[in-house]
BAVEXDO-715448 format. One record per residue (C-alpha): residue in one letter; residue number from 1; x, y, z. Coordinates in nm, 3 decimals. Example, Ala and Ser with C-alpha at 12.3 -4.5 7.8 and 13.67 -1.06 7.14 Angstrom:
BEGIN
<rec "a", 1, <1.230, -0.450, 0.780>>
<rec "s", 2, <1.367, -0.106, 0.714>>
//
This chain:
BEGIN
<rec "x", 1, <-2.458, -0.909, 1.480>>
<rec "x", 2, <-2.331, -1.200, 1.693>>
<rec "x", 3, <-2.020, -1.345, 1.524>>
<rec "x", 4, <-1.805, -1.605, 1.723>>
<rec "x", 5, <-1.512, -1.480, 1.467>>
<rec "x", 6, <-1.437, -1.243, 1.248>>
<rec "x", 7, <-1.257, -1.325, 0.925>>
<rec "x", 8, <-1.180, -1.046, 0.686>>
<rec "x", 9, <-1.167, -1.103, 0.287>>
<rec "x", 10, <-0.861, -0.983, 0.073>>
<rec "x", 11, <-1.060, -0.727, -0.094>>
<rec "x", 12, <-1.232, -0.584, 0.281>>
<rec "x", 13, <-0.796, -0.563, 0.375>>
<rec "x", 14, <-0.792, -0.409, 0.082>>
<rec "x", 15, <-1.071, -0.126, 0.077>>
<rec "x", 16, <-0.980, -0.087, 0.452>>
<rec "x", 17, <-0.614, 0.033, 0.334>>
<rec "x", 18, <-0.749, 0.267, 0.118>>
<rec "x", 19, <-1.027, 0.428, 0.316>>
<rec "x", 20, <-0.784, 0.432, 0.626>>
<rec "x", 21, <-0.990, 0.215, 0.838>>
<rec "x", 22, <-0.873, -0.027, 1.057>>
<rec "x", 23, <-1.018, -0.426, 1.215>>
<rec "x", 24, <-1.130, -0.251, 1.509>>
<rec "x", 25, <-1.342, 0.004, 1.385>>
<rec "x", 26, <-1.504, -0.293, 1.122>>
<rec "x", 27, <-1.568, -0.527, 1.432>>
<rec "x", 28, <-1.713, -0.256, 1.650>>
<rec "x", 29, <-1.927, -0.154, 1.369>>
<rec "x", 30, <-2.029, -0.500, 1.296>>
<rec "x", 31, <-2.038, -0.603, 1.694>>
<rec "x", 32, <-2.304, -0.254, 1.768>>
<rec "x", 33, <-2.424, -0.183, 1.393>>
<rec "x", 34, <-2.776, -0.246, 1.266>>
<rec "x", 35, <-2.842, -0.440, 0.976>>
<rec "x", 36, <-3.006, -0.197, 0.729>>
<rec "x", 37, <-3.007, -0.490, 0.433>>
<rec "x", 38, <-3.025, -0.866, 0.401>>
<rec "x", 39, <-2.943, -1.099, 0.110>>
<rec "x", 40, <-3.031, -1.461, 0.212>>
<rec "x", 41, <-2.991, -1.591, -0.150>>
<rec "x", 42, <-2.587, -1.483, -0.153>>
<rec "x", 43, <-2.357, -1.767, -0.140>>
<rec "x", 44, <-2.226, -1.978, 0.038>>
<rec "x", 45, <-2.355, -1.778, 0.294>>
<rec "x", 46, <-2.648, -1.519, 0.372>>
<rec "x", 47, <-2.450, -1.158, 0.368>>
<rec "x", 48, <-2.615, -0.876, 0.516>>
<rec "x", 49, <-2.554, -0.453, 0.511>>
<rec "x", 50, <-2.486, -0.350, 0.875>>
<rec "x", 51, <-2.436, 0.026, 0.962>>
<rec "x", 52, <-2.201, 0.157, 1.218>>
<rec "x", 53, <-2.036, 0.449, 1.375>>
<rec "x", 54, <-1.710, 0.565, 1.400>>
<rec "x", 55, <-1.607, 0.831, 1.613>>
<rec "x", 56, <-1.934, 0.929, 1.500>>
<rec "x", 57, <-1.922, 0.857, 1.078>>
<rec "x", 58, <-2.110, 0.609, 0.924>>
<rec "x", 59, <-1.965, 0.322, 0.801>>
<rec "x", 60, <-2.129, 0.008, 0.577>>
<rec "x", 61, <-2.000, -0.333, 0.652>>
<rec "x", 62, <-2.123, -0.627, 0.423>>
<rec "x", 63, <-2.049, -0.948, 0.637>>
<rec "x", 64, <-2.134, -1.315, 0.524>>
<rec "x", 65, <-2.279, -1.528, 0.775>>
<rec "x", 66, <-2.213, -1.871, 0.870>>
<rec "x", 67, <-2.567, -1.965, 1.107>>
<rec "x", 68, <-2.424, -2.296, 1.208>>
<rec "x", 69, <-2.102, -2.174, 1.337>>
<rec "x", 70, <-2.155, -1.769, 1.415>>
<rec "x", 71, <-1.860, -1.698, 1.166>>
<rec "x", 72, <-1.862, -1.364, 0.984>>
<rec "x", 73, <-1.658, -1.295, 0.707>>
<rec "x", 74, <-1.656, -0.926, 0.640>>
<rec "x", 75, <-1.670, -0.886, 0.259>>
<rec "x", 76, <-1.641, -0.480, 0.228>>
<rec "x", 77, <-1.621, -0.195, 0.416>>
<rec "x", 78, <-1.679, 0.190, 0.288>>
<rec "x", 79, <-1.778, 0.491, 0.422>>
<rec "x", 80, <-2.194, 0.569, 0.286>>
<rec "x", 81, <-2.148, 0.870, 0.002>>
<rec "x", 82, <-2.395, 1.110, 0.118>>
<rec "x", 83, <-2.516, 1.159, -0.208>>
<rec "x", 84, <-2.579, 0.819, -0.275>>
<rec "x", 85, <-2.716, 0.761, 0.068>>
<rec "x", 86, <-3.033, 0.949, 0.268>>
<rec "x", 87, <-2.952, 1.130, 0.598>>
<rec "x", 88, <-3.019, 0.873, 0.812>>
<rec "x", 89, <-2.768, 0.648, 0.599>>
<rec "x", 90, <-2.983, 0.352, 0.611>>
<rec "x", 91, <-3.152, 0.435, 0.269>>
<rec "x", 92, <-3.047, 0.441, -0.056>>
<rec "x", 93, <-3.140, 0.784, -0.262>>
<rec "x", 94, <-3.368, 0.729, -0.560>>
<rec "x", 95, <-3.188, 0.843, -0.883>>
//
């Protein structure tokens, strides 16, 4: 996802604390990740589900978008639960 900057929410700080992950590994998820989900109607902005890797683990990002000025703000940040998630990580498990 092209993002001219990166802004990270209270509650992303916070989740990244706890899951030990750190602003680099978010932006170089968000910078090389996929989008696996989008939500146009969120507001203000369109958010989307991007997955990464790090050091070879998945990792969801949900980042709002700004289209007019390329701004992401990164909303949360968690590491897929394999038994939430299919293999591939890109598809939620029917329950």
């Amino acid at each position: 996802m092209r993002c001219h900057s990166i802004q990270f929410s209270g509650h992303a700080i916070s989740r990244m604390f706890e899951r030990d992950l750190f602003p680099k590994d978010v932006t170089a998820a968000i910078e090389r990740g996929e989008v696996i989900a989008e939500y146009p109607e969120d507001h203000p902005y369109p958010s989307y589900l991007l997955l990464g890797f790090v050091e070879g683990e998945p990792l969801h990002v949900v980042v709002a978008r700004d289209e007019a000025g390329s701004r992401c703000f990164v909303v949360t940040v968690y590491r897929p639960d394999p038994e939430l998630w299919q293999p591939d990580f890109k598809t939620r498990k029917r329950t």
